[in-house]
Backbone as CSV, one residue per row, in Angstrom:
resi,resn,N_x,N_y,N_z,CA_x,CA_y,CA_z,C_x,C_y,C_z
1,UNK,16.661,100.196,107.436,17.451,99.300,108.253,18.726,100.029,108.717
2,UNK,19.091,99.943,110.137,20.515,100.560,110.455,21.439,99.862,110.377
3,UNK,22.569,100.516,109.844,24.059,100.048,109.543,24.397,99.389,110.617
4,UNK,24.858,97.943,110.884,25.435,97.481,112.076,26.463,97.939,112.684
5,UNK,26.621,98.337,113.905,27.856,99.024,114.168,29.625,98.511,113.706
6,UNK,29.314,97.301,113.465,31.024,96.959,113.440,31.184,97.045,111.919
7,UNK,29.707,97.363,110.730,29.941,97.707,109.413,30.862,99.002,110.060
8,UNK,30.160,100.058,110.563,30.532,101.632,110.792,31.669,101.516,111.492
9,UNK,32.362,100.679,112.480,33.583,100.599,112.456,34.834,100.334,111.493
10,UNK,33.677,99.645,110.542,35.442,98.804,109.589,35.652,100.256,108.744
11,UNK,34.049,100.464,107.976,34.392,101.770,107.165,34.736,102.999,108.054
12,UNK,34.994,103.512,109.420,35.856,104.579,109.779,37.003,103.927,109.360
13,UNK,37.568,102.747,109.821,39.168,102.365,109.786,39.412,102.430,108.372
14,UNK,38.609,102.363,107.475,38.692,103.049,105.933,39.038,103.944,105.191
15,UNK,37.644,104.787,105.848,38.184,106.130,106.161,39.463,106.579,106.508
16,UNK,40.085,106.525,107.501,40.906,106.938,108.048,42.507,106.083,107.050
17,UNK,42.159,105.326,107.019,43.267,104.354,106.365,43.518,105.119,104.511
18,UNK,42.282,105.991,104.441,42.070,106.499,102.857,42.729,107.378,103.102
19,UNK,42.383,108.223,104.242,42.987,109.796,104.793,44.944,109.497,104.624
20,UNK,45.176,108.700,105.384,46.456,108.244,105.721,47.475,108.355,104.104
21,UNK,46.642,107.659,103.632,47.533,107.301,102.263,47.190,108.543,101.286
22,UNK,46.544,109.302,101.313,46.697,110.638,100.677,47.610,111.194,101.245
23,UNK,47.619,111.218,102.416,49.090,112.538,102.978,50.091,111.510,102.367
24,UNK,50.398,110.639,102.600,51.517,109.683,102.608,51.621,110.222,101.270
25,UNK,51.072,109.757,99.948,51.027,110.070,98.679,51.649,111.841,98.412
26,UNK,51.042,112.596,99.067,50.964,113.985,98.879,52.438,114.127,99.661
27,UNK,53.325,113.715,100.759,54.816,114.010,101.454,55.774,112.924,100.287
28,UNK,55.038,111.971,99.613,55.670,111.190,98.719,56.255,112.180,96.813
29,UNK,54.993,113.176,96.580,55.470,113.874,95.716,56.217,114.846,95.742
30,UNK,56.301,115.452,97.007,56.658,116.865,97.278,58.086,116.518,97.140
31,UNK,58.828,115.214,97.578,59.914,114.565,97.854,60.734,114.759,96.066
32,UNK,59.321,113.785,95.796,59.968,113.705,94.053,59.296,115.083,93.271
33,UNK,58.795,116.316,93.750,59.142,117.358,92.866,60.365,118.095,93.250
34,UNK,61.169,117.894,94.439,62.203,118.092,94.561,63.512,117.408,93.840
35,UNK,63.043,116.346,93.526,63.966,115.247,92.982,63.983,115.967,91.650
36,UNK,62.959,116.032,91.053,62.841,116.719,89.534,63.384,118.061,89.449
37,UNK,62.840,118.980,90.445,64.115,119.887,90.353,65.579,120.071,90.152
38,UNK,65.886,119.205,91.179,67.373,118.720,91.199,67.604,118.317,90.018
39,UNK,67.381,117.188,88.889,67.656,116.669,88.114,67.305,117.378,87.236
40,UNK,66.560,118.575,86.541,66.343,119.867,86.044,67.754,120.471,86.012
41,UNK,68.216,121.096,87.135,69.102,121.610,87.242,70.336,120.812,87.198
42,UNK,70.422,119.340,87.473,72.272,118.619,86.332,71.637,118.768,85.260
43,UNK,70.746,118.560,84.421,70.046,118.364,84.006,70.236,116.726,83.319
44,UNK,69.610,115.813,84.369,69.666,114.310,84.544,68.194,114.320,83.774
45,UNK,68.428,112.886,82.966,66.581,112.236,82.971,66.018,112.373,83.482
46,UNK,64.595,112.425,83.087,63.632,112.420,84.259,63.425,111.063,84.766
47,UNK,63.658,110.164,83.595,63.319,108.654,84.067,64.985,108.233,84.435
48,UNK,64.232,106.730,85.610,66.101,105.906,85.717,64.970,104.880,85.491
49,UNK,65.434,104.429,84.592,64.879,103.110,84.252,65.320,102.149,85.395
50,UNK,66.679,102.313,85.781,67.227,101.242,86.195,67.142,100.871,87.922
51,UNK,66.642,102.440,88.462,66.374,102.789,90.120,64.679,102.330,89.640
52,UNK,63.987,102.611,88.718,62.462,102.516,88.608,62.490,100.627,88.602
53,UNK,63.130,99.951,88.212,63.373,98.497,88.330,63.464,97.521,89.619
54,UNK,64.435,98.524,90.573,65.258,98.295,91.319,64.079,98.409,92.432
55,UNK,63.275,99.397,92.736,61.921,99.865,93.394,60.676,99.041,93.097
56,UNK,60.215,98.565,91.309,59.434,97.243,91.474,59.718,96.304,92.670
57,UNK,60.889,95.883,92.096,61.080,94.602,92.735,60.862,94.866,94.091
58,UNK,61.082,95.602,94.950,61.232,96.256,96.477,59.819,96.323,96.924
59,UNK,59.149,96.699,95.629,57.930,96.815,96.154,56.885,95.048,96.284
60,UNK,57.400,94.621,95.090,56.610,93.338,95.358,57.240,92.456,96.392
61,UNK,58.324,92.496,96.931,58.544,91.650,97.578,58.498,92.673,99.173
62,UNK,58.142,93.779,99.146,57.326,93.725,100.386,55.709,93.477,100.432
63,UNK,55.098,93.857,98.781,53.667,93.086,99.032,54.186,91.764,99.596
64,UNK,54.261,91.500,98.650,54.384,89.575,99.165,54.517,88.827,100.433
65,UNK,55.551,90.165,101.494,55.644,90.005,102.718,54.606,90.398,103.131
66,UNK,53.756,91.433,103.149,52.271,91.987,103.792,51.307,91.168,103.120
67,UNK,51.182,90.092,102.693,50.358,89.642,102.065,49.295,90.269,101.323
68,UNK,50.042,91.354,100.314,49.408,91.682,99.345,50.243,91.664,97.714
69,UNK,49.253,91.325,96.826,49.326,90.895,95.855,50.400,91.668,94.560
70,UNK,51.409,91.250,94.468,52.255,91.896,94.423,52.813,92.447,92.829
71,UNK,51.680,91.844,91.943,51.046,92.378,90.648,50.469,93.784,91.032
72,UNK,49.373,93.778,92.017,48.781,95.021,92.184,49.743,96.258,92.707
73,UNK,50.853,95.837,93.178,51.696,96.414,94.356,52.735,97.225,93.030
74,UNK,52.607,96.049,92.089,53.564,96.890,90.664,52.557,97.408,90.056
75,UNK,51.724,97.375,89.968,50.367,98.168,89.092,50.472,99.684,89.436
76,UNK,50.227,99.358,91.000,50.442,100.753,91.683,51.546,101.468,91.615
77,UNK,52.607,101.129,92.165,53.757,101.833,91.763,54.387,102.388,90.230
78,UNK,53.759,101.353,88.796,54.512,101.800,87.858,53.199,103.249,87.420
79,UNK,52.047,102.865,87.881,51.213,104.534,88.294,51.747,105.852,88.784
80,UNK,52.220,105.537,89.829,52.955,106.514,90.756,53.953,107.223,89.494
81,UNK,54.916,106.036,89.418,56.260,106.160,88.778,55.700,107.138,87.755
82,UNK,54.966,106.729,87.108,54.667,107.426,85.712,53.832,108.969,85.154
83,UNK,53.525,109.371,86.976,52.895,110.433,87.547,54.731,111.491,87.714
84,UNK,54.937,110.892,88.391,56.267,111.871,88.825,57.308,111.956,87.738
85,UNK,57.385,111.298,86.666,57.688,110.978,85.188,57.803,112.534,84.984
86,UNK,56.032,112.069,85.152,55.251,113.504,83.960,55.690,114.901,84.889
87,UNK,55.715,115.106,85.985,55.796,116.034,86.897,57.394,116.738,86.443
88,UNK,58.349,115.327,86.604,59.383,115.873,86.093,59.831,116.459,84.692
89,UNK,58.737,116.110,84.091,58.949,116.572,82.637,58.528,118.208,82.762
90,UNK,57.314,118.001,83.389,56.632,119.949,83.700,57.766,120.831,83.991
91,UNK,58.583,120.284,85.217,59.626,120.800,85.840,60.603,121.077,84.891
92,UNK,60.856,120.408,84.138,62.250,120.531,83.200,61.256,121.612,82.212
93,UNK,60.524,121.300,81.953,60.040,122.386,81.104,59.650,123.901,81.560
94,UNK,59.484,123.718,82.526,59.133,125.571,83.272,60.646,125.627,83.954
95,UNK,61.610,125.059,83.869,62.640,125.244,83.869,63.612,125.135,82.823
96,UNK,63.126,125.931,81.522,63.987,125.342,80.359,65.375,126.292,80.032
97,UNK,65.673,126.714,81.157,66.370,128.014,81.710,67.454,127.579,81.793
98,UNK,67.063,126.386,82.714,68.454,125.836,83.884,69.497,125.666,83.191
């Protein structure tokens, strides 16, 4: 049986919408392995509890405005958060120089 065409439309806009949010993701770390550098070198926490708080909330209440679910929207982000955590920890550590 062949795929109906407007299936093969939604999954390109999928596609492409998957593509999108990898770069986005990938110009999003490069940002915060710079951040970890920097904070390497005052040598600041890697975590701010209190900016990582401040960014939940920012984030669910723009899900909430895009009508998306804004549990998932903190799911995702305290992921992220806890990725660039670890990144900054690498950093402080191959920088135990600074």
């Amino acid at each position: 049986m062949e795929t109906p065409s407007e299936l093969n439309e939604l999954r390109s806009s999928i596609d492409n919408l998957d593509a999108a949010l990898i770069h986005i993701l990938a110009e999003r770390f490069r940002c915060t392995r710079q951040v970890g550098k920097l904070k390497a070198r005052l040598q600041l926490p890697s975590a701010d509890p209190a900016r990582e708080e401040r960014q939940v909330e920012r984030l669910r209440t723009l899900a909430q405005a895009a009508s998306l679910d804004p549990e998932f929207a903190e799911k995702f982000l305290s992921f992220i958060i806890k990725e660039v955590i670890l990144h900054h920890d690498l950093t402080r550590g191959a920088n135990a120089d600074v």
